[in-house]
C-alpha positions in Angstrom: 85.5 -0.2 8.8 86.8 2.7 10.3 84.0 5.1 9.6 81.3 2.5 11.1 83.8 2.7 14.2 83.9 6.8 14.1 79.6 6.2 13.5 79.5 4.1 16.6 81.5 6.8 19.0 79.5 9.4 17.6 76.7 7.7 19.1 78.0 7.2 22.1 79.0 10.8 22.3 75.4 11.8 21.4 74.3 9.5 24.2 76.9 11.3 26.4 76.0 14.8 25.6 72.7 14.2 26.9 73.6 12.4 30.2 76.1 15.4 30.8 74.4 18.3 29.9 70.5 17.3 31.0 71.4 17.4 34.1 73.9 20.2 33.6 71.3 22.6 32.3 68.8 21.1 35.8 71.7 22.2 37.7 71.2 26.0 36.6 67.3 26.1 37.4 68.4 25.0 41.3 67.4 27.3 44.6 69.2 28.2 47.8 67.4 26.7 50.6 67.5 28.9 53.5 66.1 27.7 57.6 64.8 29.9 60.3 66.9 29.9 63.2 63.6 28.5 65.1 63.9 25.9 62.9 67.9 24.5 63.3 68.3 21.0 64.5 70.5 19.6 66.4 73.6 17.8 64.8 76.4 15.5 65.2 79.3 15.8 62.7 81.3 12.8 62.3 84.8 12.1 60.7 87.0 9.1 60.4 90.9 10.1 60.3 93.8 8.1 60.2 97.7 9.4 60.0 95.6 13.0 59.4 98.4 14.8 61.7 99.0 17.5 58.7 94.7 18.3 58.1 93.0 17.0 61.5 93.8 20.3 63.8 92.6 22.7 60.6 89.2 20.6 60.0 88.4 20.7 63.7 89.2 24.3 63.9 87.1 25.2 60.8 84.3 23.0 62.7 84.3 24.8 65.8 83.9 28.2 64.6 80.9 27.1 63.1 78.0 30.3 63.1 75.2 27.4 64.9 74.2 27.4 68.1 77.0 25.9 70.4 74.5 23.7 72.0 73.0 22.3 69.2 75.8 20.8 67.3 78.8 18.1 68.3 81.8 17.3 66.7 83.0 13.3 66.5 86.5 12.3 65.6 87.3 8.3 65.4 90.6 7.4 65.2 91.2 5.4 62.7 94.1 3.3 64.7 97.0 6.8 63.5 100.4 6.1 63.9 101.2 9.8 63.7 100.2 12.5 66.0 96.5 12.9 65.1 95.8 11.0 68.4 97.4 13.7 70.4 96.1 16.6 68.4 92.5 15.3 68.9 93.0 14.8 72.5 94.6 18.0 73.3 91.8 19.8 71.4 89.1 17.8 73.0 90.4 19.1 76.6 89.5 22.6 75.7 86.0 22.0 73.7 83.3 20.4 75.5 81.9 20.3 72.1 84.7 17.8 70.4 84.4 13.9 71.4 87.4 11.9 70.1 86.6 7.8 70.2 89.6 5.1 69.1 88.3 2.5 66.7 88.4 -1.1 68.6 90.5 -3.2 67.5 89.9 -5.3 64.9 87.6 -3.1 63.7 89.6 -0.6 60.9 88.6 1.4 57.6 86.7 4.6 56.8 83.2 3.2 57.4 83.8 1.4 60.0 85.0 4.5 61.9 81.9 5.9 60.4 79.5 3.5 61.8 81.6 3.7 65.1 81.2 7.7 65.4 77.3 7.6 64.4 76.9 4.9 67.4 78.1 7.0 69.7 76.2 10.4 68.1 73.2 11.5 70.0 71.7 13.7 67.6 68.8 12.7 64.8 70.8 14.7 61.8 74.4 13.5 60.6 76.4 15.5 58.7 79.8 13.8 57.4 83.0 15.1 56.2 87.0 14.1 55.9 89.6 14.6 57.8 91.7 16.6 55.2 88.1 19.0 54.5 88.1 22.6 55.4 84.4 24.0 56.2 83.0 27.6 56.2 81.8 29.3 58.9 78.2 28.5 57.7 78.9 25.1 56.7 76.0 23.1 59.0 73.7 26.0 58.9 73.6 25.4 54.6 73.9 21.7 54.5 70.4 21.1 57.2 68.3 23.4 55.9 66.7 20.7 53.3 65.6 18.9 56.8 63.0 21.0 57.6 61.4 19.5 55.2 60.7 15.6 56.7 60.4 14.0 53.2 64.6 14.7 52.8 66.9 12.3 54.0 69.8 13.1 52.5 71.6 15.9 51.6 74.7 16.1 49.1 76.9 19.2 49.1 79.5 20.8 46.8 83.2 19.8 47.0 86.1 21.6 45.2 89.7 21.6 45.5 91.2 24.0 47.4 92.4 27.6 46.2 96.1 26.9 45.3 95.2 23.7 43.4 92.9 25.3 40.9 94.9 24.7 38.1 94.9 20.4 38.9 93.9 19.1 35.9 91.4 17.0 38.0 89.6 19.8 39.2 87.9 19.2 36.0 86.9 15.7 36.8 85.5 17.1 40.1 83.4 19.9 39.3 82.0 18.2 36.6 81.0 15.2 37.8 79.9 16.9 40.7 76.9 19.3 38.2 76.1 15.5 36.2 75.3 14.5 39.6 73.5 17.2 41.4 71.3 17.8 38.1 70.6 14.4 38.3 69.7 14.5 42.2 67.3 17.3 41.3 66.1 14.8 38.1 64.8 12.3 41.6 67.5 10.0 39.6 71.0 10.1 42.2 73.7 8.2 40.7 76.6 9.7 42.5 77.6 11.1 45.9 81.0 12.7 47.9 81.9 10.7 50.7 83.5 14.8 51.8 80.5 16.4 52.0 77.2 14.8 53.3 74.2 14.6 55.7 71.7 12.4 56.2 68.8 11.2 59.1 70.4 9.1 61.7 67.6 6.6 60.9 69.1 6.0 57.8 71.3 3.8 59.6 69.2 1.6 61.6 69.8 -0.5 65.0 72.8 -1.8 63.1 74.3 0.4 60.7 73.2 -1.8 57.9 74.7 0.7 54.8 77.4 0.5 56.3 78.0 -3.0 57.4 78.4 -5.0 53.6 82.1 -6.4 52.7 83.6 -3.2 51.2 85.9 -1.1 53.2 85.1 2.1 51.7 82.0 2.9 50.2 80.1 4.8 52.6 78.6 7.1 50.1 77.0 5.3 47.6 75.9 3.0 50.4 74.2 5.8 52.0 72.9 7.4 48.6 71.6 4.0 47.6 69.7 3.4 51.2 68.5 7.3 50.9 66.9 7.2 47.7 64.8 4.0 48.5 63.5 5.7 51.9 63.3 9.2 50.7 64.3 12.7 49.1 67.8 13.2 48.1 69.0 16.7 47.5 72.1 18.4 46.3 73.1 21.8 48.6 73.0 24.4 45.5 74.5 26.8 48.3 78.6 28.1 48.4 78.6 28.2 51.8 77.8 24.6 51.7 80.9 23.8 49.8 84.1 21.9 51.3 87.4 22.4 50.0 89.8 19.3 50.3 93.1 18.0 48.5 93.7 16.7 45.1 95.1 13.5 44.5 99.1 14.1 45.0 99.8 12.6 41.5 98.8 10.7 38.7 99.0 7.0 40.6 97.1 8.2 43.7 94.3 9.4 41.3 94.7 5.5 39.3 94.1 4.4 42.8 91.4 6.4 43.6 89.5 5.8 40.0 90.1 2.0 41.1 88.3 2.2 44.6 85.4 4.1 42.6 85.2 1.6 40.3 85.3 -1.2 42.8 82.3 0.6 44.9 80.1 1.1 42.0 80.2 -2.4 40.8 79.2 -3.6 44.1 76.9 -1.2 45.8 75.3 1.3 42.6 72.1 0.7 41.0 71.6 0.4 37.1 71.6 4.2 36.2 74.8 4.6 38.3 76.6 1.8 36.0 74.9 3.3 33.0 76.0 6.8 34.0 79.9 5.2 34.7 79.9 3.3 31.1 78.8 5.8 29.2 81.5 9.2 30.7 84.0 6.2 29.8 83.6 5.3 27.1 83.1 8.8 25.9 86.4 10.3 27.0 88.1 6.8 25.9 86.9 8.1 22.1 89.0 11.4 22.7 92.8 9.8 22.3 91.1 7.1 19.2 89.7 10.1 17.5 92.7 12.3 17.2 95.3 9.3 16.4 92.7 8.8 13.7 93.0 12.8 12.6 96.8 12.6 13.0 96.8 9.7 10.5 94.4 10.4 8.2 95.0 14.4 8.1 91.2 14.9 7.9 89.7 17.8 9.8 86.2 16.9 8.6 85.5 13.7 8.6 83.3 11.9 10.9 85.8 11.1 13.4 86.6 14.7 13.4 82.9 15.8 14.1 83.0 13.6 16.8 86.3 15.0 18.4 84.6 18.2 18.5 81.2 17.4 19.2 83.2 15.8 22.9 85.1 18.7 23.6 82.0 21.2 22.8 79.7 18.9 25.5 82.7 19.3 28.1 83.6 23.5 27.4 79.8 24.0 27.6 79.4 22.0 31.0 82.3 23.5 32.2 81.0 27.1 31.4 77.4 26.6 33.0 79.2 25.8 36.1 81.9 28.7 36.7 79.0 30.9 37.9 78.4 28.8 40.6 81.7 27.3 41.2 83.7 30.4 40.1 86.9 28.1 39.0 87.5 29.2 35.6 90.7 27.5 35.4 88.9 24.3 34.5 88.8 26.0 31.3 92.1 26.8 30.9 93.2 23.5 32.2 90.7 21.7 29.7 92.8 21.0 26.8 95.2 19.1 28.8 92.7 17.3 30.4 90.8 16.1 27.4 93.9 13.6 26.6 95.0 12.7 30.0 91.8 12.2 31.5 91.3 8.6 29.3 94.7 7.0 30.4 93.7 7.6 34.5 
């Protein structure tokens, strides 16, 4: 019984070593997209905060010292309805850019995408590019994440997110950069199955008279709403530029990442398509295997048996997809912080 068991994960780790490192091994082959300055569009940026008093001032101020032209780009705050100071510190910073627009949700109206949908209302610029309120940007940020636009077939772009410097040894880092190559490999594949809600741009007329990816009965969600509107209409690529990346927070603690799995789960059985459910199943079920496998080598005290192939034929996939993306990522503390990983990762 037990080795038709180990049989059956090995097959399912097969089945995840190619959805992982396909598009892993895609990933490597991807360009830099550069724009002539001729060619720079204008753009609105918009970000929903709410109780961001600690992040909202250092996002803005990473915005405004953007290398674009100062007429050709806007930043949008909506106010989620704070109860801090991030009102304030929007105001008082609004006062001295003519750049920075700050709008208050109505009432009644609350959550990320509506804010969202409020802030893209009010922008008058054809190219949106979206972030959160807890991001920092570099200097080149917009100039990298618009390029793909001068191309008219694009109507999304996706961009790299990491964690930022001192939280490089957060065992979910892992988690983030990984998911993140699966993902853009599979954006370069013409198959998207994922996107980051931190770090995305996209066509105004994505949205339509009435915001309709944004308007179903899930509070968050604007991402794969988005992705799953984008890839019906048009060409959806993944920024393979570091000056495109955004660096935001981890999850402070094992519940908040629970939580955070939960609303992922919760989005992708409502708003993903087939090969995003596939995609979710299998990266599992696959990292569910890791804790069976080695209570099963603990017990049995066989190195080589079939369960034990399987244990290492998992943590090979994730080491080798971990290594192909240090060269662009340069975090090679997700190696370091790998083992750890491997039997926590199941249990969030």
């Amino acid at each position: 019984m037990m080795e038709k068991i180990d049989l059956i994960l090995l097959g399912i780790l097969f089945i995840y070593a190619l959805v992982v490192l396909v598009p892993g091994l895609v990933f490597l082959s991807g360009r830099r997209i550069n724009i002539a300055e001729n060619d720079l569009p204008a753009v609105s940026v918009v970000i929903a905060a709410r109780n961001e008093e600690k992040n909202i001032a250092d996002v803005i101020q990473s915005l405004l010292k953007q290398n674009y032209p100062p007429g050709k780009f806007g930043v949008i705050i909506v106010d989620d309805h704070s109860d801090d100071n991030t009102r304030a510190i929007i105001e008082n910073l609004s006062a001295k850019y003519h750049n920075l627009k700050w709008i208050q949700l109505q009432d009644g109206k609350a959550g990320k995408k509506s804010a969202i949908a409020e802030g893209i209302l009010h922008a008058s610029n054809e190219i949106i590019l979206l972030t959160d309120a807890d991001c920092k940007v570099g200097e080149n940020w917009i100039r990298a994440m618009v390029a793909p636009f001068s191309s008219e077939n694009v109507v999304l772009t996706s961009g790299p997110v990491v964690y930022e410097r001192k939280q490089r040894f957060s065992i979910f880092q892992n988690e983030q950069i990984g998911l993140q190559m699966m993902s853009a490999g599979m954006m370069m594949m013409r198959t998207p199955v994922l996107l980051s809600g931190a770090n995305y741009g996209c066509r105004k007329k994505l949205f339509g008279k009435n915001n309709a990816p944004l308007a179903d009965e899930f509070v968050s969600g604007d991402d794969l709403a988005m992705l799953e509107k984008a890839r019906k209409e048009g060409e959806v690529i993944f920024v393979k530029n570091r000056e495109a990346m955004v660096e935001t927070h981890a999850p402070k603690g094992i519940w908040n990442k629970i939580l955070q799995r939960a609303r992922w789960i919760s989005k992708t059985g409502g708003i993903g398509n087939s090969a995003m459910r596939f995609t979710g199943i299998v990266v599992f079920l696959a990292n569910l295997a890791v804790p069976f496998l080695v209570a099963e080598m603990l017990m049995e005290k066989e190195l080589f048996s079939i369960g034990g192939i399987a244990l290492f034929s998992k943590i090979s996939v994730d080491v080798l997809l971990l290594s192909l993306s240090v060269p662009f990522y340069r975090e090679p503390a997700v190696l370091l912080t790998l083992p750890v990983s491997e039997i926590v990762y199941p249990f969030i």
